[in-house]
LUMTORVO-862553 format. One record per residue: residue in three letters; x, y, z of N, C-alpha, C, O in turn. Coordinates in steps of 0.05 Angstrom, whole numbers, padded with zeros to 5 digits, always signed. Example, Ala and Ser with C-alpha at 12.3 -4.5 7.8 and 13.67 -1.06 7.14 Angstrom:
LUMTORVO-862553
ala+00264-00114+00156+00246-00090+00156+00264-00066+00156+00285-00066+00169ser+00257-00045+00142+00273-00021+00143+00258+00001+00157+00268+00023+00161
END
This chain:
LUMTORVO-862553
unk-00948+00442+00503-00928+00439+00524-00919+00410+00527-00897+00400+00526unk-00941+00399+00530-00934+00367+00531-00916+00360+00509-00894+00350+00513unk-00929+00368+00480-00917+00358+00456-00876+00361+00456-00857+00347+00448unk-00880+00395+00471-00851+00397+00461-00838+00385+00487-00814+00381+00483unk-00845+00379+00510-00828+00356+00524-00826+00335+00527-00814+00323+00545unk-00840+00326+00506-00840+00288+00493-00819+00291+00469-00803+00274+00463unk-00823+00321+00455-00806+00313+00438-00764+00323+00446-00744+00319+00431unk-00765+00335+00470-00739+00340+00490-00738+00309+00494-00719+00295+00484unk-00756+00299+00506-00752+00276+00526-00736+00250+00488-00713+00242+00482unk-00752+00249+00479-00744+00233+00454-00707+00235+00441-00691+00218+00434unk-00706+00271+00444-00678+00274+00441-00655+00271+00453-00633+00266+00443unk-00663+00274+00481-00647+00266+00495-00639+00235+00497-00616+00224+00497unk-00665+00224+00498-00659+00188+00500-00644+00176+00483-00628+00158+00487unk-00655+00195+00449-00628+00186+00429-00602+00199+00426-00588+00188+00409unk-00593+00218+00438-00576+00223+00449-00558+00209+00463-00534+00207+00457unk-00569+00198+00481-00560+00173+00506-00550+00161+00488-00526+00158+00483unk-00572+00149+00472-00568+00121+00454-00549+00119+00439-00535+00099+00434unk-00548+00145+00429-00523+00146+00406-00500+00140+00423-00488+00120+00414unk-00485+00154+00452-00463+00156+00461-00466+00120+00473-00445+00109+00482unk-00486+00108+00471-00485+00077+00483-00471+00068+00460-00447+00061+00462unk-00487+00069+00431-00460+00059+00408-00443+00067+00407-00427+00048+00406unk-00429+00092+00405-00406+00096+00411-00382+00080+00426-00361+00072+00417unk-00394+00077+00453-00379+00063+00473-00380+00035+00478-00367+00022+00495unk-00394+00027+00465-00399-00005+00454-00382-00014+00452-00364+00000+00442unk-00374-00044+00459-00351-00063+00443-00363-00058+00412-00384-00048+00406unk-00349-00066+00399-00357-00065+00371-00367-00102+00362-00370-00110+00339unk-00370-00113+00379-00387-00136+00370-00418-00140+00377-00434-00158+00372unk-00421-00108+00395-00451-00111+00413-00469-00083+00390-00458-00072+00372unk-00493-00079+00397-00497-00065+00388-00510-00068+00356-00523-00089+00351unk-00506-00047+00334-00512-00040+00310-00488-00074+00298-00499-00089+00282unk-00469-00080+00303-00462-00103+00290-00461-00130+00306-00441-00138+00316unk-00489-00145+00308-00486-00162+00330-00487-00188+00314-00484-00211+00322unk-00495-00178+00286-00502-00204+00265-00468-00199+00248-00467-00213+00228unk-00455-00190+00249-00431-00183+00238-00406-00185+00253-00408-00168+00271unk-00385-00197+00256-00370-00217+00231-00387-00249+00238-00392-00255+00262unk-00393-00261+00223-00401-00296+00225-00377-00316+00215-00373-00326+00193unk-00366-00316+00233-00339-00336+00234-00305-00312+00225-00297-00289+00229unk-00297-00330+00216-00267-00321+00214-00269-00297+00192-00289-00298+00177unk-00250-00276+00190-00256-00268+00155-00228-00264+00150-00210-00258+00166unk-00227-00268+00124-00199-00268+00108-00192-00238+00103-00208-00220+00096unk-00168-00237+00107-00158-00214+00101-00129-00219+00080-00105-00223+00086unk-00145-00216+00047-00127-00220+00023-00109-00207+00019-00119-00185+00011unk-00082-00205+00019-00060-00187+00021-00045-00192-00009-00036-00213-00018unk-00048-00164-00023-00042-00170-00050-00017-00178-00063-00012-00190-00084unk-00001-00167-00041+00034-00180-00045+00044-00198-00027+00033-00204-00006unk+00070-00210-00037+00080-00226-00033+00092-00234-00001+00105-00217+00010unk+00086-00259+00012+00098-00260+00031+00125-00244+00037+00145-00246+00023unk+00124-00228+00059+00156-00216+00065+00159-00179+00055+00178-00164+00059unk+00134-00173+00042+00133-00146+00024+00124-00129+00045+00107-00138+00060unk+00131-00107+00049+00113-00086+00060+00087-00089+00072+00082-00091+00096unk+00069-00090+00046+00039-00097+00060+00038-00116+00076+00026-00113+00097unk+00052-00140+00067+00041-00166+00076+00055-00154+00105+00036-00148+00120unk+00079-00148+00118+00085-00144+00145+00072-00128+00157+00065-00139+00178unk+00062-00099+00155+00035-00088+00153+00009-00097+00165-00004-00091+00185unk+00004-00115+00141-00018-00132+00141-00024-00154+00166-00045-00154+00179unk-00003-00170+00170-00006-00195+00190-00007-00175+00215-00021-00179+00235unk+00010-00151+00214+00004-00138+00250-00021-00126+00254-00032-00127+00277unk-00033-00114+00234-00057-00102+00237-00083-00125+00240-00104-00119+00252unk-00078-00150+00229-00085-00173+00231-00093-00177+00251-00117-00181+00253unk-00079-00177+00271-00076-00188+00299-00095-00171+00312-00117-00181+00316unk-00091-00151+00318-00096-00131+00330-00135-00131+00322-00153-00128+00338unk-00138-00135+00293-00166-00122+00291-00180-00160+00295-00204-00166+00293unk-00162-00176+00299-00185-00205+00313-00186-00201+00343-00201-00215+00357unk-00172-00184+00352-00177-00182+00381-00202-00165+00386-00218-00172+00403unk-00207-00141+00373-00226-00127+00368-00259-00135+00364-00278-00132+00379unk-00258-00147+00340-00286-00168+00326-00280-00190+00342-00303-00198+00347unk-00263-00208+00356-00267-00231+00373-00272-00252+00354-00280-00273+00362unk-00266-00245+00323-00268-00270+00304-00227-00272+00299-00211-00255+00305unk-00222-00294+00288-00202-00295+00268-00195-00282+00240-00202-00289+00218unk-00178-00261+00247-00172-00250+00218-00157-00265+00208-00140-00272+00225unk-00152-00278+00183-00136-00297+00169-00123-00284+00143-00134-00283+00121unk-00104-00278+00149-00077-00267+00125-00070-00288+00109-00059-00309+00114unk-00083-00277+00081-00074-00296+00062-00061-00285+00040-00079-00273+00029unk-00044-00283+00027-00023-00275+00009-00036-00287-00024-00036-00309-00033unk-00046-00261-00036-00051-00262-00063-00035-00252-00083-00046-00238-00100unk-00009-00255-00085+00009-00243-00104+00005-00246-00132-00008-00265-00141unk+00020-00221-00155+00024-00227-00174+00007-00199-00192-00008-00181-00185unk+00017-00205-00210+00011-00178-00232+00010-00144-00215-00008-00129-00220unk+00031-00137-00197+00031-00120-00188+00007-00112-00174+00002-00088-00170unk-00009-00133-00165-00021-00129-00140-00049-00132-00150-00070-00129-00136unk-00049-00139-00184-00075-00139-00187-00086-00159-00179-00105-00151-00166unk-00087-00187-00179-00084-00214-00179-00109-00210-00155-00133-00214-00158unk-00092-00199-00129-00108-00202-00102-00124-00187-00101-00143-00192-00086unk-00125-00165-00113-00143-00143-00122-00179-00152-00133-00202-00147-00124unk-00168-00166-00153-00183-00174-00171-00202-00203-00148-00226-00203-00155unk-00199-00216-00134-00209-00243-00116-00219-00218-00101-00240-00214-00114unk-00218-00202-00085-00239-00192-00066-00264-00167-00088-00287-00164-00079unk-00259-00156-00107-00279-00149-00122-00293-00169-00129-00315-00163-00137unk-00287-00197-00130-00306-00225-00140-00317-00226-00111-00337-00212-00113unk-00316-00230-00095-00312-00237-00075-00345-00235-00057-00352-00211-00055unk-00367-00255-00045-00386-00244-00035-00385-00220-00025-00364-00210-00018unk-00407-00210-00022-00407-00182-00013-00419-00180+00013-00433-00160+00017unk-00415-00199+00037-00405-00199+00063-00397-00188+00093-00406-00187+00115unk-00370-00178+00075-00355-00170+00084-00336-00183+00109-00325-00173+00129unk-00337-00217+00093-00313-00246+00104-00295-00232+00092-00279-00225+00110unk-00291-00225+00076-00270-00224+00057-00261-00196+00051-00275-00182+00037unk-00240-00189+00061-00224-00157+00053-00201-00161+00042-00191-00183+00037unk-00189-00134+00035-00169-00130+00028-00149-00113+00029-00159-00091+00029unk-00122-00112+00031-00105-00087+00036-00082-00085+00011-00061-00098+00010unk-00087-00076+00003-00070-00064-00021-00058-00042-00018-00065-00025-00001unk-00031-00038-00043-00021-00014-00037-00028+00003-00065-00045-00007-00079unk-00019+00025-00072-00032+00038-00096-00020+00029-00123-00027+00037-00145unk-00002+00012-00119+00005-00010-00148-00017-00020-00168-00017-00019-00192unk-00036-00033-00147-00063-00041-00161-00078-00021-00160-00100-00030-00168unk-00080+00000-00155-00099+00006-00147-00097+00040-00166-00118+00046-00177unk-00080+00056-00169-00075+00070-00192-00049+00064-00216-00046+00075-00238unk-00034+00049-00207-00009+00056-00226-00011+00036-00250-00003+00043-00272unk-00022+00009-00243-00027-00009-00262-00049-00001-00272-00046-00002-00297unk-00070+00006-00266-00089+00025-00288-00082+00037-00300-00097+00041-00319unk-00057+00054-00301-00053+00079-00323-00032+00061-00340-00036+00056-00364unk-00007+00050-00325+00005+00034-00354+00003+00007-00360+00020+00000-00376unk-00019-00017-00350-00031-00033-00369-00062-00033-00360-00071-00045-00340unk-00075-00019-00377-00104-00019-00370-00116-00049-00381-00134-00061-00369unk-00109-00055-00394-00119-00070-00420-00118-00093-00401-00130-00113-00408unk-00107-00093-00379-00100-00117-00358-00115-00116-00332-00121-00132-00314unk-00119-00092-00338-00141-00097-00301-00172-00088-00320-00176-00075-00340unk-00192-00104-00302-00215-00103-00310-00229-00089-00282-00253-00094-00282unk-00220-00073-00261-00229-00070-00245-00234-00031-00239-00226-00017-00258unk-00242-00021-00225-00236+00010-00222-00250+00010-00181-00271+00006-00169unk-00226+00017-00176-00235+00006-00134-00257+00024-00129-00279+00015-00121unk-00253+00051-00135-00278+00082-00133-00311+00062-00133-00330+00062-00118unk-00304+00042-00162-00334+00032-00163-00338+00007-00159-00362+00001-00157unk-00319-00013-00156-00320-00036-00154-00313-00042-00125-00329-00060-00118unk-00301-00038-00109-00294-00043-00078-00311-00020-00061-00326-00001-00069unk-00303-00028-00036-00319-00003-00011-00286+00006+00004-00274-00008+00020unk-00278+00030-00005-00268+00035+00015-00262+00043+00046-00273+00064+00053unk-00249+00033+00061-00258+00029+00087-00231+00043+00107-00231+00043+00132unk-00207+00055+00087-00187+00064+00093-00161+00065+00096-00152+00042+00102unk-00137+00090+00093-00125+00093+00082-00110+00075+00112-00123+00074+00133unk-00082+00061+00110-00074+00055+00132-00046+00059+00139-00039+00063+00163unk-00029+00057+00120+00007+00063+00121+00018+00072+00090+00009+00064+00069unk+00035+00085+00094+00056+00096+00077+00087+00092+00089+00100+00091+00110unk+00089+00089+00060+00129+00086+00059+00140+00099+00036+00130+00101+00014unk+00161+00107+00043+00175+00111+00022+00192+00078-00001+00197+00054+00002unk+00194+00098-00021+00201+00076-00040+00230+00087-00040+00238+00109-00032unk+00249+00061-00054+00266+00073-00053+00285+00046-00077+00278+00023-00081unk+00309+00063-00089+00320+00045-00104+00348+00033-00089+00365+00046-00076unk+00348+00010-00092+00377+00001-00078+00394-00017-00094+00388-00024-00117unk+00416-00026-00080+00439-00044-00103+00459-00050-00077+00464-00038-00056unk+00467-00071-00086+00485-00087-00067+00505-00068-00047+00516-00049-00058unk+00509-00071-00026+00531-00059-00012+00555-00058-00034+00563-00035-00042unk+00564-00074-00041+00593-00085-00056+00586-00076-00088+00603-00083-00103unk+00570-00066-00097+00569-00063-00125+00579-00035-00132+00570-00014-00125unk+00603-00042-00150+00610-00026-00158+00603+00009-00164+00619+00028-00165unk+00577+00010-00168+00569+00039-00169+00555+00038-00134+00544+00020-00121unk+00562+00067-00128+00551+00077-00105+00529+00098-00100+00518+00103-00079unk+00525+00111-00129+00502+00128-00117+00484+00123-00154+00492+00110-00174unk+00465+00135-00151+00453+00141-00178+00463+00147-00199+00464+00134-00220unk+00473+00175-00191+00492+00176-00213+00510+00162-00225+00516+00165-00249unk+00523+00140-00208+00545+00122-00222+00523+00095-00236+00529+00080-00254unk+00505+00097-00225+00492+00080-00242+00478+00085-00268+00476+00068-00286unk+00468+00110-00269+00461+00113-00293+00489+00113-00312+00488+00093-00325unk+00508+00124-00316+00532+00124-00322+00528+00089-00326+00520+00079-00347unk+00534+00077-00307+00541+00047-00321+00524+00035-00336+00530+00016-00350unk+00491+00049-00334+00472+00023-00350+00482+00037-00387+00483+00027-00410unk+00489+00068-00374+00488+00076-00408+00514+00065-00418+00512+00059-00442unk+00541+00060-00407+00564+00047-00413+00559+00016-00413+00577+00003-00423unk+00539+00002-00404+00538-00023-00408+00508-00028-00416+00491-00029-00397unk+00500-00031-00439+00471-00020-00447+00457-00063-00429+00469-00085-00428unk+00437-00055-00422+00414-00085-00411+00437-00097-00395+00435-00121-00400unk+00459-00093-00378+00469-00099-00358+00460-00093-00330+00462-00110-00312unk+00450-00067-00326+00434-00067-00306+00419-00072-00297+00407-00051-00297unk+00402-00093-00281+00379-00099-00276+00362-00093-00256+00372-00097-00233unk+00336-00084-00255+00331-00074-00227+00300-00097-00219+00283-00100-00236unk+00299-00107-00200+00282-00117-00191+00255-00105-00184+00256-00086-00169unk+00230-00114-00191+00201-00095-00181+00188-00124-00170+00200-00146-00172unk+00165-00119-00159+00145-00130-00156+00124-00138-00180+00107-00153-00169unk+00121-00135-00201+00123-00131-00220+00116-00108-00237+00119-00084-00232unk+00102-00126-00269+00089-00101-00288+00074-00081-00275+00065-00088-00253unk+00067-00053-00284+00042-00046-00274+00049-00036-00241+00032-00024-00228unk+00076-00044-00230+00072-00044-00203+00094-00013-00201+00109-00006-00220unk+00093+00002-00177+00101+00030-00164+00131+00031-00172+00143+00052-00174unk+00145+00003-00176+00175-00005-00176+00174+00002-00207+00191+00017-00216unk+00153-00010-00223+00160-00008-00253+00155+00017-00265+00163+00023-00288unk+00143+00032-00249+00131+00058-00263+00160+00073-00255+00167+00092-00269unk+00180+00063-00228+00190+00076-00222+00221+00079-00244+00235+00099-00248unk+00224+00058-00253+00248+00041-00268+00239+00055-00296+00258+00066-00307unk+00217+00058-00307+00210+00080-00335+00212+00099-00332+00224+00113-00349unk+00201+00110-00311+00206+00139-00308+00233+00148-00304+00241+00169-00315unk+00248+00133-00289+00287+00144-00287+00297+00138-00321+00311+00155-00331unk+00288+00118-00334+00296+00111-00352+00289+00139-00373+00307+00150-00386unk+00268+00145-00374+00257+00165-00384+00267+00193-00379+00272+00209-00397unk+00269+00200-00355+00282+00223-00343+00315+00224-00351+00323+00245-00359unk+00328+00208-00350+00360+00214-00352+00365+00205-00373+00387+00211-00380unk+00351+00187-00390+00366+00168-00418+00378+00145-00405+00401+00139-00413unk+00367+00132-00386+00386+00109-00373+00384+00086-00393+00378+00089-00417unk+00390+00059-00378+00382+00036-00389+00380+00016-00370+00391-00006-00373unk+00364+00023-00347+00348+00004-00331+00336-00018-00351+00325-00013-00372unk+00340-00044-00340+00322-00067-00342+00306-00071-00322+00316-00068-00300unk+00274-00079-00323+00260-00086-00307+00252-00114-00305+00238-00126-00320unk+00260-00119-00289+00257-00148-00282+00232-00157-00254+00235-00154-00230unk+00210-00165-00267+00187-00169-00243+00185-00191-00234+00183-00212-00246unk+00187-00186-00209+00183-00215-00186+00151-00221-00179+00131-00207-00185unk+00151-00238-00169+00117-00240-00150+00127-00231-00120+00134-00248-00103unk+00126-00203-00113+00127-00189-00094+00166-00186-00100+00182-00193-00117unk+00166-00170-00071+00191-00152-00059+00206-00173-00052+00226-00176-00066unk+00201-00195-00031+00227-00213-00027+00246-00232-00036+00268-00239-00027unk+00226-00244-00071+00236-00250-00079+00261-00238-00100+00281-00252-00107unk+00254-00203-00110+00272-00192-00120+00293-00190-00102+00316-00196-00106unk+00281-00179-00079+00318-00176-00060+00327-00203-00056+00350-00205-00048unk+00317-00218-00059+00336-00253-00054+00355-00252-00084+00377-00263-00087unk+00340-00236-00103+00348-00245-00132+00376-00214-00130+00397-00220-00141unk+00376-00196-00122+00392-00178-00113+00424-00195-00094+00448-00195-00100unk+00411-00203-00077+00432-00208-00062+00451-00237-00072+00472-00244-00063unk+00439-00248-00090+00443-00270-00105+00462-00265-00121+00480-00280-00129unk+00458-00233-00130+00472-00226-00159+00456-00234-00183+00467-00232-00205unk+00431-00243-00182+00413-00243-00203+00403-00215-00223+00397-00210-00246unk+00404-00205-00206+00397-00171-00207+00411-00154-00201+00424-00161-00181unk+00416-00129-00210+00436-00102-00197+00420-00090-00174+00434-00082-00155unk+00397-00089-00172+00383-00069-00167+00356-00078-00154+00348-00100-00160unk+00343-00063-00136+00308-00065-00144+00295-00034-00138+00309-00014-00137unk+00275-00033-00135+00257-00007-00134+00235-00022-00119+00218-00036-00129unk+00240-00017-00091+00211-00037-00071+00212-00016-00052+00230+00000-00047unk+00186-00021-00041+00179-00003-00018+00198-00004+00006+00205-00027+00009unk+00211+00016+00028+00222+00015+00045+00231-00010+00058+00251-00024+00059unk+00205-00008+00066+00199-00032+00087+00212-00059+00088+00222-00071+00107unk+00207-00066+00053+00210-00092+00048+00247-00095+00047+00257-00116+00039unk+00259-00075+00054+00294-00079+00055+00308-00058+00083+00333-00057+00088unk+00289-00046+00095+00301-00033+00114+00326-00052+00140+00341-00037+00153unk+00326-00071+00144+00343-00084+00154+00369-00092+00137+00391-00091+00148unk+00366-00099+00114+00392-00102+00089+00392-00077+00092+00391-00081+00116unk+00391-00052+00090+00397-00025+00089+00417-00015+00118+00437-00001+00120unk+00400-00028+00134+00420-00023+00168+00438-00036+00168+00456-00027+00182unk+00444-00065+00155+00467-00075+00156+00484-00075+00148+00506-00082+00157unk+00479-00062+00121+00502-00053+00093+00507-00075+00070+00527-00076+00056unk+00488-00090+00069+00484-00108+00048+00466-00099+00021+00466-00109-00001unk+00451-00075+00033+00441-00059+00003+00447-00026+00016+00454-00020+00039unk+00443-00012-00004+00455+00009-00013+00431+00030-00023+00418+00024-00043unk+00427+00049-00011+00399+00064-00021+00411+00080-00037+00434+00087-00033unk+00396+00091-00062+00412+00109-00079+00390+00130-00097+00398+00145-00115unk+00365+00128-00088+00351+00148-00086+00320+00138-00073+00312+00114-00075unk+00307+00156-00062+00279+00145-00048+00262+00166-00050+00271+00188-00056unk+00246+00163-00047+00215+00186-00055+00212+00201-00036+00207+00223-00045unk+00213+00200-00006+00219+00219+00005+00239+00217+00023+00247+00194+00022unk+00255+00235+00044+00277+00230+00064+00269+00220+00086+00255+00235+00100unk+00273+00199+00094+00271+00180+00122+00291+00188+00136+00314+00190+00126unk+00284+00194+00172+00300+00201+00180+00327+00169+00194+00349+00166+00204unk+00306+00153+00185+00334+00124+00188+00358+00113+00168+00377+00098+00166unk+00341+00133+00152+00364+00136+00134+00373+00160+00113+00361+00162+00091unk+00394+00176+00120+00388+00206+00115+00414+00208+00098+00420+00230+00088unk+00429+00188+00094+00445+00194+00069+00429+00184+00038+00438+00187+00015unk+00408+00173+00043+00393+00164+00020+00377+00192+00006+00358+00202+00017unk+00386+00200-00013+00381+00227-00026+00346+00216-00050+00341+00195-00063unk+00331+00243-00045+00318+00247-00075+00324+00260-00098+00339+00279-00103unk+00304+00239-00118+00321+00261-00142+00310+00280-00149+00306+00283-00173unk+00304+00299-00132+00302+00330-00133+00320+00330-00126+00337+00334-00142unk+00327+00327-00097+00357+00329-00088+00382+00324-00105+00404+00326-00094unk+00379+00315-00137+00411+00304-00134+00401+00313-00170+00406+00299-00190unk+00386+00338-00168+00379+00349-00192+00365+00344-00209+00369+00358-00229unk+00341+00320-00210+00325+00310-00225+00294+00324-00232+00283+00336-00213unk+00285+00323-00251+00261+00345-00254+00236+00332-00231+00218+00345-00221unk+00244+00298-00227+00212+00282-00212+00227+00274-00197+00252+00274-00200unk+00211+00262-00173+00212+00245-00150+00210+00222-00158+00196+00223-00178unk+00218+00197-00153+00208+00172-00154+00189+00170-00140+00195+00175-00117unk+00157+00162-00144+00134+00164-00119+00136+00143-00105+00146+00122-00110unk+00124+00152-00085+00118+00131-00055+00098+00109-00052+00094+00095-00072unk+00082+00103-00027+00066+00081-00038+00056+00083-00002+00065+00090+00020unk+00032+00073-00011+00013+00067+00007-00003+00049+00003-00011+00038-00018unk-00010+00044+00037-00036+00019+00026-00057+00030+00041-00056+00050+00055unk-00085+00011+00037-00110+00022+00047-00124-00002+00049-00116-00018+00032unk-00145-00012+00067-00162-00025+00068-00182-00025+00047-00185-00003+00036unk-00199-00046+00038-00229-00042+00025-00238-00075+00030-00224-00093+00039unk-00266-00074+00020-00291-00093+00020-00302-00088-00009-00306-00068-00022unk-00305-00119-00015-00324-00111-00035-00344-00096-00040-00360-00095-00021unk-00350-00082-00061-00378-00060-00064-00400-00063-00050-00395-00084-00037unk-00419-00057-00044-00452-00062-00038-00442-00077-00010-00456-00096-00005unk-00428-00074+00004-00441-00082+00030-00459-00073+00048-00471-00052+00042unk-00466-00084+00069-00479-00080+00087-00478-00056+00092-00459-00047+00080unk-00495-00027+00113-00481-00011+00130-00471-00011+00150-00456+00005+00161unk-00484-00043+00160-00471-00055+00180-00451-00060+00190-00442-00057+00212unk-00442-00071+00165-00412-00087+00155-00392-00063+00155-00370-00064+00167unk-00401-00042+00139-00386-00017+00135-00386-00010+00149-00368+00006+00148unk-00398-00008+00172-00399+00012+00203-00377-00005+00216-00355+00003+00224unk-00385-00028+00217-00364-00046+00242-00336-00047+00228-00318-00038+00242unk-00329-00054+00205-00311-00050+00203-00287-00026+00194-00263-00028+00194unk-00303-00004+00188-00291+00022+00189-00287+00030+00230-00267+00038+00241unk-00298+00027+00235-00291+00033+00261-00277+00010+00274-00274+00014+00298unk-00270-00009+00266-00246-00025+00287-00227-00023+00269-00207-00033+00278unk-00222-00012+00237-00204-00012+00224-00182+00015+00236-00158+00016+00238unk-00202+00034+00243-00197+00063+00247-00179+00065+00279-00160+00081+00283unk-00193+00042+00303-00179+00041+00317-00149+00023+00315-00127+00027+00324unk-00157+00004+00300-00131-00006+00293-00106-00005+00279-00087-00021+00278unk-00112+00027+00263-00093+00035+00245-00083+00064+00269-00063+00076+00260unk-00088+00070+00282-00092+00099+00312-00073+00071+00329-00063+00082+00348unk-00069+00054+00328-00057+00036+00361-00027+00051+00352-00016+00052+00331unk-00018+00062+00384+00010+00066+00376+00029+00045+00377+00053+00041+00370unk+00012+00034+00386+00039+00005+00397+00044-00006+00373+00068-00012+00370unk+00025-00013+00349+00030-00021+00319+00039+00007+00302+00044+00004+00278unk+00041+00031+00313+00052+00053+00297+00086+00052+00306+00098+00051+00285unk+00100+00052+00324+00111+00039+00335+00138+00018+00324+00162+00024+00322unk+00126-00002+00321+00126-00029+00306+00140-00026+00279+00163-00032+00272unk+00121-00015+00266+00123-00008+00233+00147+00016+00234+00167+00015+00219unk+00145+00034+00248+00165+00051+00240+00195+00044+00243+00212+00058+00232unk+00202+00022+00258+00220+00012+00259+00226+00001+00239+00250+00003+00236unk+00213-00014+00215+00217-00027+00189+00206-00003+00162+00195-00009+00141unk+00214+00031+00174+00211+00045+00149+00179+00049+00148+00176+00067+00132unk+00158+00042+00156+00137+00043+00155+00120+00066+00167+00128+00071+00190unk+00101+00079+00160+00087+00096+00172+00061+00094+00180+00054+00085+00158unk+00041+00094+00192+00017+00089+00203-00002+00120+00194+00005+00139+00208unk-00020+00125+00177-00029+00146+00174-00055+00146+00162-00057+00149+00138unk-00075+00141+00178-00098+00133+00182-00114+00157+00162-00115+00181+00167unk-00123+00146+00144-00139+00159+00130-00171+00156+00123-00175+00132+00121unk-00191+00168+00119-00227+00157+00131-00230+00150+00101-00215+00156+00082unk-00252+00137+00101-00259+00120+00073-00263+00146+00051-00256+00146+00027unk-00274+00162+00062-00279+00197+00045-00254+00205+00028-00252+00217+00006unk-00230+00192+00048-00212+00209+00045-00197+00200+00022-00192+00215+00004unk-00189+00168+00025-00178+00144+00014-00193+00147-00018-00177+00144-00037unk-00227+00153-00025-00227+00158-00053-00221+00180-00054-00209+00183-00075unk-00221+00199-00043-00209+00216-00066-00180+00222-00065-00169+00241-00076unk-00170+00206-00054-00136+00204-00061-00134+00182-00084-00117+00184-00101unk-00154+00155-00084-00154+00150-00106-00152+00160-00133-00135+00152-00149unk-00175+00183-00139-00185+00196-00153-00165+00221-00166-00163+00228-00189unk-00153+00232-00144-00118+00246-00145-00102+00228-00156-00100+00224-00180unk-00093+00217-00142-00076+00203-00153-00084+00181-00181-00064+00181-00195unk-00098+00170-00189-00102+00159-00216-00094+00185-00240-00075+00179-00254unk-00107+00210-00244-00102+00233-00252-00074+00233-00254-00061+00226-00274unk-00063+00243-00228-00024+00252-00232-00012+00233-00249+00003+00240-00268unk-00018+00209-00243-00008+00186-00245-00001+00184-00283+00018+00182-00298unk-00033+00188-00283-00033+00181-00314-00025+00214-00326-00019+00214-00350unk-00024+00240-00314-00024+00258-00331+00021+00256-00335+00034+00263-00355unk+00032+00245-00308+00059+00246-00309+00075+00225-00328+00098+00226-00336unk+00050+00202-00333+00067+00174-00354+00062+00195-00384+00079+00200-00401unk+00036+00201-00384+00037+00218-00408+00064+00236-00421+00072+00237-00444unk+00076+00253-00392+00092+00279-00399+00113+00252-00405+00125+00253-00427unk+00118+00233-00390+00145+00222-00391+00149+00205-00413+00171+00197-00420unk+00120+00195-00428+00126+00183-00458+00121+00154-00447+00141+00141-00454unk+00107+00140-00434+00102+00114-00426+00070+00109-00430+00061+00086-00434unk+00058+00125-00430+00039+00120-00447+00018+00146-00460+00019+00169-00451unk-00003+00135-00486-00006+00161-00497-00029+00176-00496-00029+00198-00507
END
């Protein structure tokens, strides 16, 4: 008798205990040795891109949380591998994160492997999925063709006249520019920037016809009428004359893009506890869901469970659709 109400009395106490972490600030508690000073938060694209706007708000929000300094630092280049590649080096900590979108993270694995030395499933900790956008292709207000169709028509009447701007090789824009090219017989040029703002500067310049960048990174040139949407991965309701190419009779979609949080491999559980749970509240804040949706952006919180095996999906489609489309073998 005694035994079994020492061992009630035991359950209950951890019981308690558990709902005390729960309700914890998240600096007290199971992470009290976790964060030690500022930590960097490496953002794989380019000042002004999607992530990076993304990135600096969620920024904010998760140093108020930890009570340390999150510090946004911009690692551009090779379609997202560049910044990719510095937090897989990266102590294993957990100073140092990362938010990437699936550029680095499946698409440049399937069409230049030979270039990333990394695989996130085994080399990073994922810690979760955080926003989606649609992608979408655009071209100057004033440029002569107005929808897709008149553009394919002109790249094949004016063969390497067309140019479309990406983020670069390897990146969601370039897979997107082969695959149309592939699908209709176009003659898209791909032209890769270090991130999204510098292609739309190179767009509005007249450097370029074209680019293929995530929503986000042009939703305001889109409201003003200085670019021109002419197909996008899925229908946004801010912009609902912008058609897919299912919609406008194409066998594929142009795909979308998301980003996700991670930490280098082998961290702490510590580390992984505290920061999956202030990531989780800070990707749930409506006031930053909000925010983003106003610039095309979506907030759609996904758990680290979830995030690999969308990796894991998506690397598969990815590589089984470059296959069907002849980009690689």
């Amino acid at each position: 008798m005694i035994s079994a109400n020492l061992f009630s009395l035991r359950t209950i106490l951890g019981f308690l205990a558990g709902l005390a972490l729960l309700s914890a600030p998240l600096h007290q508690g199971f992470a009290q040795s976790y964060p030690k000073g500022a930590i960097t938060l490496v953002i794989s694209q380019a000042t002004g891109d999607a992530t990076d706007i993304a990135g600096r708000a969620m920024a904010e929000e998760l140093s108020k949380l930890l009570r340390v300094s999150v510090v946004p630092i911009n690692r551009a280049g090779a379609g997202g591998a560049v910044g990719t590649e510095s937090v897989v080096k990266a102590p294993k900590d957990g100073q140092t994160i990362l938010l990437a979108n699936n550029a680095s993270l499946t698409y440049r694995r399937v069409l230049e492997p030979e270039n990333v030395s990394y695989d996130p499933a085994r080399d990073l900790t994922p810690l979760g999925v955080s926003t989606r956008i649609p992608s979408i292709v655009a071209v100057r207000g004033d440029a002569p063709f107005k929808t897709l169709g008149e553009a394919l028509a002109y790249s094949k009447a004016n063969p390497g006249m067309l140019r479309v701007g990406t983020v670069g090789a390897g990146s969601v824009g370039d897979f997107t520019v082969q695959m149309i090219n592939t699908l209709t017989g176009a003659n898209f040029i791909m032209v890769p920037f270090k991130g999204a703002a510098p292609g739309v500067a190179a767009l509005l310049g007249g450097h370029v016809e074209g680019v293929a960048v995530a929503l986000g990174a042009i939703a305001g040139q889109l409201k003003s009428g200085a670019l021109r949407g002419i197909a996008i991965s899925t229908r946004f309701p801010d912009f609902p004359a912008v058609p897919t190419m299912f919609e406008m009779g194409h066998a594929q979609n142009i795909p979308g893009v998301w980003f996700a949080f991670f930490a280098p491999a082998a961290i702490s559980p510590e580390v992984n506890y505290t920061l999956v749970s202030a990531l989780e509240r800070v990707i749930k804040d409506p006031a930053i869901a909000a925010k983003l949706l106003t610039l095309g952006m979506v907030q759609d919180y996904g758990s680290p469970e979830k995030l690999l095996a969308e990796l894991r999906d998506e690397h598969l489609a990815v590589e089984q659709l470059a296959r069907r489309a002849g980009l690689v073998k």
